[in-house]
C-alpha positions, -999 to +999 in steps of 0.1 A: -128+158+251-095+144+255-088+112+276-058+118+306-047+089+324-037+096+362-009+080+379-004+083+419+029+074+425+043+059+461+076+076+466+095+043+454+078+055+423+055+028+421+020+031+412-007+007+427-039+023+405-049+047+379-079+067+366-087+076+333-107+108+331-116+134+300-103+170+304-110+201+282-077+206+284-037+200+301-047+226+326-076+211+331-059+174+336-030+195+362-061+207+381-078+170+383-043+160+392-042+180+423-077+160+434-066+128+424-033+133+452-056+145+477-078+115+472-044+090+472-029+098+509+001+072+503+008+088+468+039+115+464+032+125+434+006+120+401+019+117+372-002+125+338-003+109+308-025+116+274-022+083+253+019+075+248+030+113+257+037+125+292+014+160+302+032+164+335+034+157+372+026+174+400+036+164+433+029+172+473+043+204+489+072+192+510+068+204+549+094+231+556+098+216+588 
């Protein structure tokens, strides 16, 4: 399976940690990406990488308030 790399981005853009996980699939990684933001509260955003090529990013739902 292929190996995604997931980035949790503060919204300065930085990033503070990473985890490496195997996914059938880019569908599969944007799933995992949704669990990896819920599990990093400070995080805006997780960006996805698969070796030197950008997948994606999918970030938080902004509050309509």
């Amino acid at each position: 399976m292929p190996l995604f790399t997931f980035y949790p981005c503060r919204p300065d853009g930085s990033s503070a940690a990473f985890e490496t996980i195997e996914c059938r699939d880019e569908a599969h990684a944007l799933v995992r990406a949704r669990q990896v933001l819920d599990d990093h509260m400070s995080a805006v955003e997780v960006v996805i990488w698969q070796g030197e090529r950008q997948v994606g990013a999918v970030g938080r739902v902004a509050d309509p308030a």
